[in-house]
C-alpha positions as CSV (number, residue, x, y, z in Angstrom):
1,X,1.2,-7.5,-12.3
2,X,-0.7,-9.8,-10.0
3,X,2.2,-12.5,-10.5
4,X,4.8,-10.2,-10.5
5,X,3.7,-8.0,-7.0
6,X,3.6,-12.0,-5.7
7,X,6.9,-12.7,-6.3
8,X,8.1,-9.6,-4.3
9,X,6.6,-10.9,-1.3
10,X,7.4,-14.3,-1.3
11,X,10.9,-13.3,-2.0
12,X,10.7,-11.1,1.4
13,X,8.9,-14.0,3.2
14,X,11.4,-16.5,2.4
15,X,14.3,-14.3,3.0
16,X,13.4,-13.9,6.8
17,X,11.7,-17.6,7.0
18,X,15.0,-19.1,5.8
19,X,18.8,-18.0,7.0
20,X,20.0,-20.3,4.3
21,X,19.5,-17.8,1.6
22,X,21.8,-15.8,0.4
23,X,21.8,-12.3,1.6
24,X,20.4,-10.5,-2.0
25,X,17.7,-12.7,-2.1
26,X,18.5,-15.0,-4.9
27,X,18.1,-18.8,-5.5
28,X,14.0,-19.2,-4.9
29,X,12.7,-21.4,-7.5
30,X,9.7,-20.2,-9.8
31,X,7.8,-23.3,-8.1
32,X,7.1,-20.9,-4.8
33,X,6.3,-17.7,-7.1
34,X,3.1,-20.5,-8.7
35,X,2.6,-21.6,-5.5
36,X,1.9,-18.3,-4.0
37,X,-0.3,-17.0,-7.1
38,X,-2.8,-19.6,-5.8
39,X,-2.7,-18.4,-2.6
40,X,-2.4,-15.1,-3.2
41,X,-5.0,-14.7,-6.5
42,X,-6.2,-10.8,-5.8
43,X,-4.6,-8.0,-7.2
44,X,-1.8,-6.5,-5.2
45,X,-0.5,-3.2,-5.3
46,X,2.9,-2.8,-7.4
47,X,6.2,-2.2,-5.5
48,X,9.7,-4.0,-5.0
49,X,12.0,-4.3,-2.3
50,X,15.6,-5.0,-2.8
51,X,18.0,-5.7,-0.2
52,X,21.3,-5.3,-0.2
53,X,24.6,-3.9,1.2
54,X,26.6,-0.4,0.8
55,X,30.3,-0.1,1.5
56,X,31.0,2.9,4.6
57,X,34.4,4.1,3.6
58,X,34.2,6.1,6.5
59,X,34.0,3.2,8.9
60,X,35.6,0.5,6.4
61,X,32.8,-1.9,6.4
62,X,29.6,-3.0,4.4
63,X,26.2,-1.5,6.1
64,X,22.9,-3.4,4.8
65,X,20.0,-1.3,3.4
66,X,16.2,-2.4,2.2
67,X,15.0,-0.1,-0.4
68,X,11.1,-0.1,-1.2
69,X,10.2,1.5,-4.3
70,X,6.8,1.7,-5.4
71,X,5.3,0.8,-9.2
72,X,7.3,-2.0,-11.3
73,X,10.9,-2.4,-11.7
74,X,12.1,-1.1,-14.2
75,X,9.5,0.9,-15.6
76,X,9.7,4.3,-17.3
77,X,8.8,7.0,-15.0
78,X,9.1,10.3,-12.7
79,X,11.4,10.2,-10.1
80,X,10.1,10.0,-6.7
81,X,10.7,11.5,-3.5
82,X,12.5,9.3,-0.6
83,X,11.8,8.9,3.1
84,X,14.8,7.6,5.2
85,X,13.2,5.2,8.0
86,X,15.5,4.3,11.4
87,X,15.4,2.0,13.5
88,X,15.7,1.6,17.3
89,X,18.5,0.4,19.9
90,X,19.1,-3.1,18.6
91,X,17.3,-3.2,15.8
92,X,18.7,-3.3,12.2
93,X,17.9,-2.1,8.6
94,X,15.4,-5.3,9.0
95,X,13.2,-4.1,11.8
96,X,11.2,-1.3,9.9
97,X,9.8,-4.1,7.7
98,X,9.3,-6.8,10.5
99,X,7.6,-4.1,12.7
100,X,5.0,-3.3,9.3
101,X,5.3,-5.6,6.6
102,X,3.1,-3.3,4.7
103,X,5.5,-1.1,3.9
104,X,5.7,-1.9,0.3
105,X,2.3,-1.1,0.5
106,X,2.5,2.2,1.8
107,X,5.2,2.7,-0.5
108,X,2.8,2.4,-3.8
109,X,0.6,3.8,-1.7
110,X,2.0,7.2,-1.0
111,X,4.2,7.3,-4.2
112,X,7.4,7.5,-2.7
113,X,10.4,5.6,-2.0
114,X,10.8,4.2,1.3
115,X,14.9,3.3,2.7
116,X,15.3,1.9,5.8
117,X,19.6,1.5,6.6
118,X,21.5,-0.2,9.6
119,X,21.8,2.2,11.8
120,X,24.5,-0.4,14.3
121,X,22.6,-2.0,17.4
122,X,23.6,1.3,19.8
123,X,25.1,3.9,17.3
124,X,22.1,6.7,18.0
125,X,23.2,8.0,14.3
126,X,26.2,9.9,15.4
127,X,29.1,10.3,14.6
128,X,30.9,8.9,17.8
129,X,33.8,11.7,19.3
130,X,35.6,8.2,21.4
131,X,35.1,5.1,18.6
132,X,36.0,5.7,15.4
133,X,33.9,2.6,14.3
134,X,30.5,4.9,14.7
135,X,30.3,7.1,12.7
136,X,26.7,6.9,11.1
137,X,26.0,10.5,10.9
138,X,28.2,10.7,7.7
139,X,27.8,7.6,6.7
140,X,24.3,8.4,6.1
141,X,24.5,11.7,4.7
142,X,27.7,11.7,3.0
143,X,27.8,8.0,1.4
144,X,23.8,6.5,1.9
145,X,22.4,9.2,0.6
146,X,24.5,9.8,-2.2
147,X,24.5,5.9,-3.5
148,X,20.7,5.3,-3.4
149,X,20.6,8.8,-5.6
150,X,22.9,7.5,-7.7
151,X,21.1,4.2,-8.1
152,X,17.7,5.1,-8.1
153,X,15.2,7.0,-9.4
154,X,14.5,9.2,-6.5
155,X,14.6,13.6,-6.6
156,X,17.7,14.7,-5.6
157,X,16.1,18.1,-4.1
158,X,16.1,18.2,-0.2
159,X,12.4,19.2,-0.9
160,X,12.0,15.6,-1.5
161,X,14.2,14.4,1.7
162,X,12.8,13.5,4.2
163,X,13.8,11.3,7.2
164,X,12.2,9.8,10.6
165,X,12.7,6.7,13.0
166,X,11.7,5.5,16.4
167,X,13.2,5.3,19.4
168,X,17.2,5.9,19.0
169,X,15.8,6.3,15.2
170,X,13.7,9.4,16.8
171,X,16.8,11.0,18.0
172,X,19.3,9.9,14.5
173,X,16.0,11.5,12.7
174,X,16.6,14.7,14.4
175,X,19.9,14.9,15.2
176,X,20.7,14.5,11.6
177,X,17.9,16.5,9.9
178,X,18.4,19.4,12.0
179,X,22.0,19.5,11.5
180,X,21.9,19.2,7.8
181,X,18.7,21.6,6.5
182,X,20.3,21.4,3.7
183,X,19.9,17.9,3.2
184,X,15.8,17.4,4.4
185,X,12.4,19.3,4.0
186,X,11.3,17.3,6.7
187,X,11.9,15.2,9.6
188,X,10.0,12.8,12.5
189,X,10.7,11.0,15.8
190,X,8.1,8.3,16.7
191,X,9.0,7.7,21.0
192,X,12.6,9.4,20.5
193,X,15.0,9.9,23.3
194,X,16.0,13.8,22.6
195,X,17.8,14.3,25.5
196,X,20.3,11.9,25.9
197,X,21.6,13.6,28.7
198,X,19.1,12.2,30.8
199,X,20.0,8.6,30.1
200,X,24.2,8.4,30.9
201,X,23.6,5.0,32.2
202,X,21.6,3.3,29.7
203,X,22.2,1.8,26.1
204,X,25.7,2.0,25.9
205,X,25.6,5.9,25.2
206,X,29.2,6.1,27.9
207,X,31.0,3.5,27.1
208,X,30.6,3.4,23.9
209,X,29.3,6.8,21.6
210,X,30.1,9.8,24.2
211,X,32.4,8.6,26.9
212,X,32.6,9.4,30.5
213,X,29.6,12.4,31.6
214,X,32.5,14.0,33.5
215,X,35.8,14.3,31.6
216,X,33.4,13.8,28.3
217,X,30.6,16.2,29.1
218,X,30.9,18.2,26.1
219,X,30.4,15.7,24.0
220,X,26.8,14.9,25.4
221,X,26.0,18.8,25.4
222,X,27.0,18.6,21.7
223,X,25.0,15.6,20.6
224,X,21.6,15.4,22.1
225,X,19.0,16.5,19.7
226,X,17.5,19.4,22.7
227,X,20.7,21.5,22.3
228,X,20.8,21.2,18.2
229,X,17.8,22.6,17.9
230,X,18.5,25.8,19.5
231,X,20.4,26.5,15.9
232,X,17.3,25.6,13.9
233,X,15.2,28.4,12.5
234,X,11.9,28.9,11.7
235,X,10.4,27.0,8.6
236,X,13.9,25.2,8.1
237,X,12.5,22.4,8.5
238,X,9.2,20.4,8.7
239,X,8.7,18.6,12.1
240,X,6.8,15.7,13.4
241,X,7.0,14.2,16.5
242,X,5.0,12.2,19.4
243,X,5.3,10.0,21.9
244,X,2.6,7.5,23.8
245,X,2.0,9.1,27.4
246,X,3.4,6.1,29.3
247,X,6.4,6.0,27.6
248,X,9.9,6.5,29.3
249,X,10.8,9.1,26.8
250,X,7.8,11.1,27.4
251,X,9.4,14.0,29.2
252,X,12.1,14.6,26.8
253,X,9.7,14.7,24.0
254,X,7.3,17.3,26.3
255,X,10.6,19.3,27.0
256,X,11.0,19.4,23.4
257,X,8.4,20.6,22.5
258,X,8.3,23.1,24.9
259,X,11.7,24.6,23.5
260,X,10.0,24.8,20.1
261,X,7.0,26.6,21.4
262,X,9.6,29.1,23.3
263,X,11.4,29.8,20.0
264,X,8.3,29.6,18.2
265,X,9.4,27.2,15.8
266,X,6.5,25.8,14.0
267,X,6.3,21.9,14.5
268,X,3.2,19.3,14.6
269,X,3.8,17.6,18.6
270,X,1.1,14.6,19.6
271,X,0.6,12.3,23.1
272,X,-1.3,9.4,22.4
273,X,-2.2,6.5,24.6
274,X,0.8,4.2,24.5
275,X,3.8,2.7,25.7
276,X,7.4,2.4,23.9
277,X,6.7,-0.5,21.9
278,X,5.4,-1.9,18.5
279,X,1.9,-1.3,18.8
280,X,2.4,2.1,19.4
281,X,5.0,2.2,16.8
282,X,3.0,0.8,14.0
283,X,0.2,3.2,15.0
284,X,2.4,6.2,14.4
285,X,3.6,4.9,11.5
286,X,0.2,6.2,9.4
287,X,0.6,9.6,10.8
288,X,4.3,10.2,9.4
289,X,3.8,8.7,6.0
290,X,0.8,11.0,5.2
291,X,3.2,14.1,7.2
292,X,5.5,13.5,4.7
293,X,3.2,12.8,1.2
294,X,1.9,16.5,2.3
295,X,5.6,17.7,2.8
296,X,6.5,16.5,-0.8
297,X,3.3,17.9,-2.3
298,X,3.7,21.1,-0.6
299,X,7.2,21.3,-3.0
300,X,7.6,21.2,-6.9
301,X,9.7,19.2,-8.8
């Protein structure tokens, strides 16, 4: 197992050392998998990570996706439940695992499967009303979601769905979950921006997701994560969110929580010591994975 949970990560290590690989990580010789048993002679924890692509019919192209599982490939087992993990305005299905290349860890750790899909550099997970192009909103819960049950071993219950991200992941996280309950028993935002609104001049959100704020300003009423939850109910959903107190996004996320707290919607809301960036990220990172082993638990399969 020692060998084996070894050549996992040199595979990942030499995927994003070297651009000359091919995408699916094949072509490293056996000579590196030796090589890195000597280095690497400890026991490590048992988990794989594939990467690979998923075709969007709905915007006619291919979308990469890294799935962590935990335990070895291939072996007989229960199915486990998944967490959906996005990324942040610019990022990629790669970021989650450059941001904590522990994840696999974690994985094996917690005992669930871990996705993290290309979200586009500016898409904030919606379904875009001016450029057909963007639409990751049913991308993800229409044709993601669907192919990695089909694929893997995973529960197919929404009591075993949950999903979370940071930054424009915060807001996909949300936006998504508490528009599909159906779909997620739980659902996180590490630093999101839940307002949009208050950001029409940043990140591309005009020119290219919602349009102009004055002909278009329906759309922005319609797709900021503040105004959906007024249609979420109590115990629809399990909710985690925070935000570092020197963080751009740190009113939105207090304005939040406040609307929660006025509907008396039951959620789990933290301001730690931070700014909008990695350290804080990987920080918050603990506090969601353990959320979410105590959201599946809380279920039965």
């Amino acid at each position: 197992m020692c060998l084996l949970a070894v050549w996992r990560i040199t595979c990942f290590r030499l995927f994003h050392e070297n651009e000359s690989l091919p995408f699916h990580m094949r072509g490293i010789s056996k000579s590196s998998t030796f090589f890195a048993a000597l280095l690497f002679p400890v026991l490590l924890n048992a988990f794989w990570i594939d990467t690979t692509e998923v075709f969007s019919t709905c915007m006619g192209k291919n979308s990469g996706v890294i799935v962590i599982s935990p335990g070895e490939r291939g072996e007989s087992g229960s199915a486990k439940p998944v967490l959906y993990l996005l990324h942040g305005y610019g990022g990629d299905f790669t970021s989650w695992l450059r941001l904590a290349p522990d994840l696999g860890k974690m994985s094996d750790e917690y005992g669930y499967v871990i996705v993290c899909p290309d979200g586009g550099l500016r898409s904030w997970y919606l379904d875009s009303p001016i450029d057909s192009t963007f639409r990751y909103e049913t991308y993800l819960t229409k044709e993601l979601i669907p192919w990695i049950d089909s694929n893997y071993q995973t529960l197919q219950k929404k009591e075993f769905r949950a999903i979370s991200g940071l930054s424009m992941g915060g807001h996909g996280a949300f936006y998504i979950a508490m528009k599909h309950t159906d779909m997620f028993v739980a659902a996180g935002s590490m630093s999101g921006g839940l307002d949009i609104r208050q950001f029409t001049k940043s990140w591309d959100l005009k020119e290219r997701i919602l349009g102009d704020t004055i002909c278009c300003k329906q759309n922005w009423e319609e797709h900021t994560v503040i105004n959906i939850a007024d249609h979420l109910s109590n115990g629809q959903l399990k909710l985690l969110f925070d935000c570092g107190v020197d963080d751009f996004f740190i009113d939105v996320n207090r304005n939040l929580h406040k609307k929660l707290l006025s509907r008396s919607i039951e959620h789990e809301y933290s301001e730690r010591p931070g700014k909008h960036d990695s350290a804080y990220w990987r920080n918050s990172l603990d506090y969601h994975l353990l959320f979410f082993k105590k959201a599946f638990e809380s279920s039965t399969p």
